[in-house]
N, C-alpha and C positions, 0 to 999 in steps of 0.2 A: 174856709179851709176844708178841703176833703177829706174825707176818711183814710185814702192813703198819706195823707198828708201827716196827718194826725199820726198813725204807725208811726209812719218813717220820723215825725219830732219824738214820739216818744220811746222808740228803740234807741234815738242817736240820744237822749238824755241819760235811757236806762246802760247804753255801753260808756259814756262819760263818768255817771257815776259810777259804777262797776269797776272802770281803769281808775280812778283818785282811792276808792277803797284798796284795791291791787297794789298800788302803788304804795300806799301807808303799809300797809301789811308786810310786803319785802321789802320795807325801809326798818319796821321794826325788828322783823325775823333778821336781817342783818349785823343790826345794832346788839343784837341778843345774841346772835353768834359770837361777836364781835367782844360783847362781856364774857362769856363765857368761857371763849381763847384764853383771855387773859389769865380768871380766875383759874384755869388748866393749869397756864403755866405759874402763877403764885402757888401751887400746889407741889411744882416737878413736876407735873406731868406733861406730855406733850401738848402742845395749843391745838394740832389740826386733830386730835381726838375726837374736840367738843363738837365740832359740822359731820360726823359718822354716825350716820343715824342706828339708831339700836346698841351702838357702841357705846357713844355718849353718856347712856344713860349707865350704863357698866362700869364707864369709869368715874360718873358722878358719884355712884354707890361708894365706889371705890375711897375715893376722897372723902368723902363724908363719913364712912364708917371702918375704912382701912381696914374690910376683908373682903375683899371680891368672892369668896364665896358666896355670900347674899345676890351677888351680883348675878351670877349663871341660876337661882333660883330664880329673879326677876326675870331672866331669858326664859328658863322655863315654861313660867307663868304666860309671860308675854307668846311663844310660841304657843303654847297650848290654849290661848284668845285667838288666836289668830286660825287655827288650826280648825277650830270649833265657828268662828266666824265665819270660814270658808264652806264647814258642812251647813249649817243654817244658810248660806244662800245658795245650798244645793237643794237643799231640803224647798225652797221656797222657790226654786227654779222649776226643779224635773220632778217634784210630786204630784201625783195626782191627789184629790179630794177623797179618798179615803180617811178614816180613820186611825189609820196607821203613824200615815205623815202627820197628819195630826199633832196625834201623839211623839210620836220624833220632833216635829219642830218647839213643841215644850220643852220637851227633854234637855235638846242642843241650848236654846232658848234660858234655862234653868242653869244647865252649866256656866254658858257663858256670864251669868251673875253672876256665880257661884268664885269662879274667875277674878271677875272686877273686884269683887271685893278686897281679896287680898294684892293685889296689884295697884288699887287704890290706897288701900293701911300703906305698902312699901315706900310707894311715890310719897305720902307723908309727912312719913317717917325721912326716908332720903331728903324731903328740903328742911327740912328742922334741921336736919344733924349735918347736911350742908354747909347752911349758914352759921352753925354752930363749931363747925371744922373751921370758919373763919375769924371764930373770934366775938361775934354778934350777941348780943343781948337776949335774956329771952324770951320778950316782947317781939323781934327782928325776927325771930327763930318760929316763932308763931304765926306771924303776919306774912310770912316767908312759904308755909303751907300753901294758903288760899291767893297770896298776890305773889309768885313764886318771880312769873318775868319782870316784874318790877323789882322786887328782893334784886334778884341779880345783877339787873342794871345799875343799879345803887354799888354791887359790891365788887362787880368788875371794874368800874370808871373811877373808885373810891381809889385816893393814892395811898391810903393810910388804914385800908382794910389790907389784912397778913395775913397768911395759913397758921393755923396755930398748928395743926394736926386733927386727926382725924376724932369724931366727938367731941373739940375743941381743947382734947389733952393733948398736951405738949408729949412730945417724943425726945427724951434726951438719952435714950441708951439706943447703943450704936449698931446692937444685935436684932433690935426692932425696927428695922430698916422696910418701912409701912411701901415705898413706892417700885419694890423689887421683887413681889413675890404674888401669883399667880395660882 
């Protein structure tokens, strides 16, 4: 076998596995949408909310802790990573090697931690009290944190998981009407 030969077997191996990994991935991402329409709608809320990216996670808050206020701080936070992500790859683009940039790229660099962290706490917080808005254990509610797409697919496909309300208390007064206010 020649050495192009070699290439050309090992490129066509590395795009074959590359397309099976692709393929499982937006099988899952799917399937994960797919839970999480559902769990939308066991909630009131609209199903196509859950596939709007950045929205999603707004109204996940929402559901889970029935004040979307929390929710436009998460946008916050998330804007302001994002905002700071952009200047770190300016900083790391059109800096020269001074000192300065340097310095600046710490800075951005320190922020952007400084960021994650609370954005992290939230995200949490929001699947705990998610799974907890359904009803779940608080074992489910725990394990719901760190295995979060699995939690869901459990609680989307589950016929006999029900929205309890938001924090998992039930809503029985009619003036608390959690899925109307903004």
């Amino acid at each position: 076998m020649s050495t192009g030969e070699t290439i050309a077997a090992f490129i066509a191996a590395f795009a074959i596995v590359f397309g099976i990994i692709m393929i499982i991935s937006i099988g899952f991402a799917v399937v994960h949408c797919i839970a999480m329409w559902k769990l939308y709608e066991k909630a009131g809320e609209p199903g196509w909310s859950a596939i709007v990216p950045v929205y999603n996670m707004m109204q996940q808050i929402k559901i889970a802790t029935g004040d979307f206020r929390l929710a436009w701080i998460y946008l916050a936070l998330y804007g302001g990573y994002f905002v700071i992500n952009t200047l770190s790859s300016f900083f790391t683009t059109f800096a020269s090697d001074s000192d300065a940039a340097a310095i600046a790229t710490m800075v951005v660099s320190v922020l952007m931690m400084l960021i994650s962290l609370p954005l992290a706490v939230l995200g949490g917080y929001t699947s705990y009290m998610f799974a907890k808005s359904y009803g779940k254990s608080q074992t489910f509610c725990i394990l719901s944190i760190f295995f979060g797409g699995i939690t869901v697919l459990i609680m989307g496909f589950d016929k006999s998981t029900q929205y309890v309300g938001p924090k998992g208390e039930p809503q029985f007064n009619s003036f608390n009407n959690y899925n109307n206010y903004y």
